[in-house]
C-alpha positions as CSV (number, residue, x, y, z in Angstrom):
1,X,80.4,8.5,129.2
2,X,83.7,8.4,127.3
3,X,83.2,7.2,123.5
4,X,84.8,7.8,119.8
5,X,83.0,9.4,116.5
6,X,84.4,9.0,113.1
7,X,83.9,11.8,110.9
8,X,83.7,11.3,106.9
9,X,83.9,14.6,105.8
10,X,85.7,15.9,102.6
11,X,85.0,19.3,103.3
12,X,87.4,20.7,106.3
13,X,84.7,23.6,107.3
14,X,81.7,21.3,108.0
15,X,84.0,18.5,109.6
16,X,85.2,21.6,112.4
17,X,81.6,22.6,112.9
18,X,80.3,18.6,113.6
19,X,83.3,18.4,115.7
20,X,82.5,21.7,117.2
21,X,78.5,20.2,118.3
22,X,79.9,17.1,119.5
23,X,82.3,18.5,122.0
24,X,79.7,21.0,123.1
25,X,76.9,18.4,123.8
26,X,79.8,15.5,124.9
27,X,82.6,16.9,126.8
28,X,83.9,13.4,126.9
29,X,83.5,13.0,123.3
30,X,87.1,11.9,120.9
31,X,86.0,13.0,117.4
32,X,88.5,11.8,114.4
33,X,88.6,12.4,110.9
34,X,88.9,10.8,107.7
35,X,88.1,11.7,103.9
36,X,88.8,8.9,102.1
37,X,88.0,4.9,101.6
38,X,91.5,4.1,102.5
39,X,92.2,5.9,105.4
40,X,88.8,4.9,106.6
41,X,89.2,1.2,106.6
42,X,92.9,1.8,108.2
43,X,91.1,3.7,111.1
44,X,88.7,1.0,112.1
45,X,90.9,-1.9,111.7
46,X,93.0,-0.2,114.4
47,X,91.0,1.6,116.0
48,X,87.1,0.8,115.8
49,X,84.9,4.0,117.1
50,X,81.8,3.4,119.1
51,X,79.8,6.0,116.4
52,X,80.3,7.0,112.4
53,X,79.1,9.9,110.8
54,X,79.4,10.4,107.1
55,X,78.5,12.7,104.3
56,X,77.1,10.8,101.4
57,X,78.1,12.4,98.6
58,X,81.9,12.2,98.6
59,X,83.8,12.9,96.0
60,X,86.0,9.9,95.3
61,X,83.1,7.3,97.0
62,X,79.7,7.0,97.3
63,X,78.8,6.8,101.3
64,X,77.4,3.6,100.8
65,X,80.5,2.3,100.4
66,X,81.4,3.5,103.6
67,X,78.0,2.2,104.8
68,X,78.5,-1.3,103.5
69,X,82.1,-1.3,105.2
70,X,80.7,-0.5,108.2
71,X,78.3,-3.3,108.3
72,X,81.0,-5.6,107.5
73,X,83.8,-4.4,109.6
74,X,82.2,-3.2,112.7
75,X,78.4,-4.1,112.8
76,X,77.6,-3.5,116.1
77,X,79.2,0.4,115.3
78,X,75.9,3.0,114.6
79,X,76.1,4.7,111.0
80,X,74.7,8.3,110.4
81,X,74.9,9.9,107.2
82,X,74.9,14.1,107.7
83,X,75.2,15.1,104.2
84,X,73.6,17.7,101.6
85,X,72.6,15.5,99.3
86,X,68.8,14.9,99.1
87,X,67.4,12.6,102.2
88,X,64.0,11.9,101.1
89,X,65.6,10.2,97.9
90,X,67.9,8.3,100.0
91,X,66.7,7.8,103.1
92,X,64.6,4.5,103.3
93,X,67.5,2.5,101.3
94,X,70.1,3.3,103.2
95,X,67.8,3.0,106.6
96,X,67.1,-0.2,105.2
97,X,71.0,-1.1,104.6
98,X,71.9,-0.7,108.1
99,X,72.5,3.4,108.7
100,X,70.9,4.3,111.8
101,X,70.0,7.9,110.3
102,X,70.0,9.8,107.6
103,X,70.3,13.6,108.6
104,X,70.3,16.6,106.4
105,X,73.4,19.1,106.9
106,X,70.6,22.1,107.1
107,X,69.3,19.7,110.4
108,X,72.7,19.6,112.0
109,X,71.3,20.9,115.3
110,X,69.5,17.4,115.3
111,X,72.7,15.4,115.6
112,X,73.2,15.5,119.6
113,X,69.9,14.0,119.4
114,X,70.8,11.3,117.1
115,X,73.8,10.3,118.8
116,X,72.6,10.0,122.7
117,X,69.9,7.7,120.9
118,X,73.3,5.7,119.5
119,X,74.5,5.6,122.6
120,X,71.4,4.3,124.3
121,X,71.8,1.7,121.0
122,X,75.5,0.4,122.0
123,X,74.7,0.7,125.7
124,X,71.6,-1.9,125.4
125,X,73.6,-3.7,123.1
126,X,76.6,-3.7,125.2
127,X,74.3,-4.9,128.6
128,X,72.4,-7.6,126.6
129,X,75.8,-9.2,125.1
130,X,77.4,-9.1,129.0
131,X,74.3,-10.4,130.5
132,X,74.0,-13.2,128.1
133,X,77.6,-14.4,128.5
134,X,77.3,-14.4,132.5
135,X,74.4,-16.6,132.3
136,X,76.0,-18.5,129.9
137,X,78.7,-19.3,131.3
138,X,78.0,-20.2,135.2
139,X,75.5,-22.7,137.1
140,X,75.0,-20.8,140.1
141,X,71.6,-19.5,141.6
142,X,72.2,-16.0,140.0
143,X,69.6,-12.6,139.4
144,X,70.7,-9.8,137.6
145,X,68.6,-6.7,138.0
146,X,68.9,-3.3,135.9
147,X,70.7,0.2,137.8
148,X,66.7,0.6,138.9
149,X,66.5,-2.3,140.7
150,X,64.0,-4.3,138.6
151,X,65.1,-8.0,138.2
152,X,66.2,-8.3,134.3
153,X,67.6,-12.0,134.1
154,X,67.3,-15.0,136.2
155,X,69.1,-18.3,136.0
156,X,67.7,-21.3,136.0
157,X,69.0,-22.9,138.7
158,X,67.4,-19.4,140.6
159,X,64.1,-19.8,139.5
160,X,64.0,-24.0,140.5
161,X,65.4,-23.2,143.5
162,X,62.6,-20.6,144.3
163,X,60.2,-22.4,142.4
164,X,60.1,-19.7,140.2
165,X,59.5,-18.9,136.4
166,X,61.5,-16.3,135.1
167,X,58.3,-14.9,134.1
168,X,57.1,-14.5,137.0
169,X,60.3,-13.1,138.2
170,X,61.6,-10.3,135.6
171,X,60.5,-6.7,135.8
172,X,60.0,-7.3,140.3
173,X,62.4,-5.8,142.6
174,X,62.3,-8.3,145.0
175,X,62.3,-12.2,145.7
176,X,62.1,-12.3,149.2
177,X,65.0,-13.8,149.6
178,X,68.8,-13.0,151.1
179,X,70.8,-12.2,148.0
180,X,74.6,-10.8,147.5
181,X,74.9,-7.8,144.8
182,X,77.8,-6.7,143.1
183,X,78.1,-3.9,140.4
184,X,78.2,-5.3,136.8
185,X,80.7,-3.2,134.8
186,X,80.4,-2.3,131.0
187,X,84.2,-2.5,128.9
188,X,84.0,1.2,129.6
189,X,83.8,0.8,133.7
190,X,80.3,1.9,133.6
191,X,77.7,0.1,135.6
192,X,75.4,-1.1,133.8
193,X,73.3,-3.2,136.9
194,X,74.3,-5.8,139.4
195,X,74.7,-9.1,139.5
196,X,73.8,-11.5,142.6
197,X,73.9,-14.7,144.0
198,X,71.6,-16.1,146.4
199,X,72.2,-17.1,150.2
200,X,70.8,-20.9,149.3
201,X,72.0,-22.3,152.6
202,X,70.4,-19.1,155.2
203,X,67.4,-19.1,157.1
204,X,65.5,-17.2,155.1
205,X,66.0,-19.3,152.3
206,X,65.0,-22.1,154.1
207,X,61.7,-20.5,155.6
208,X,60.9,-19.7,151.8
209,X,61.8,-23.0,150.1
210,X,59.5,-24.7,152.8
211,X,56.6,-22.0,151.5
């Protein structure tokens, strides 16, 4: 999976070695750099990375700063602070402020860890936003189900037509019914589940709407 970090780091040797761990655990990985408010807020209002990381005690701004841009800028972006600065006196506010971790620089080894989970974060986010609009946005008999195969939306034209509640629906694999699948792509080209569209009008409809 192809995605983009943005480094705060003042110091040039720690930003090499975070760079360094990222490429190693993501070969797909684009890491950039930045070490100061201004260049920062340049970067994401041109070009907005799926991931931050940030120290926290930087010299000319406090990382919340950074933190609180973040969360006005780019929300939907995860926030990790990887700093020296003490986490057990920091880390509930700024958990509570929106970071998604707080991460000693002695617990560096931890930060592949940190960031699949901010993947899974975006990818959720990502397949819940796209799922949402489709439904949104058509009338048709439609069933969406997960890259597992378990049913994970419904519309509701789909569940009166098999006299259905989504309920009862969600989390099967099957309906018992004819239904045409395509691949539902993220922004990235990954697919993320499959939409389809039931066969309202073929026999086996028919022989189930009459059950």
């Amino acid at each position: 999976m192809r995605f983009s970090v943005l480094h705060i780091e003042e110091n040039g040797k720690d930003a090499r070695l975070v760079e360094r761990i990222l490429v190693m655990h993501f070969p797909d990985v684009e890491v950039h750099h930045v070490n100061n408010l201004k260049d920062f807020i340049q970067f994401i209002e041109s070009t907005p990375p799926d991931i931050i990381i940030s120290d926290y005690g930087l010299a000319s701004h406090s990382g919340e700063i950074f933190l609180k841009t973040c969360r006005i800028e780019i929300p939907e972006a995860p926030f990790i602070f990887l700093t020296n600065s003490s986490v057990a006196a920091i880390r509930s506010k700024l958990l509570s402020d929106g970071a998604k971790e707080v991460l000693n620089k002695m617990e560096v080894e931890r930060l592949p860890e940190v960031v699949e989970n901010a993947l899974l974060q975006i990818h959720v986010n990502e397949e819940a936003n796209i799922l949402t609009t489709i439904l949104t946005q058509i009338s048709d008999p439609i069933i969406i189900r997960n890259n597992y195969g378990f049913i994970t939306h419904v519309s509701d034209i789909a569940c009166l037509q098999l006299g259905k509640g989504s309920a009862d629906l969600v989390g099967s694999r099957d309906v018992k019914v004819p239904v045409d699948f395509r691949p539902i792509k993220d922004n990235k080209g990954n697919t993320i589940g499959e939409i389809g569209h039931l066969r309202v009008g073929s026999t086996q409809m028919k022989k189930y709407e009459m059950n």
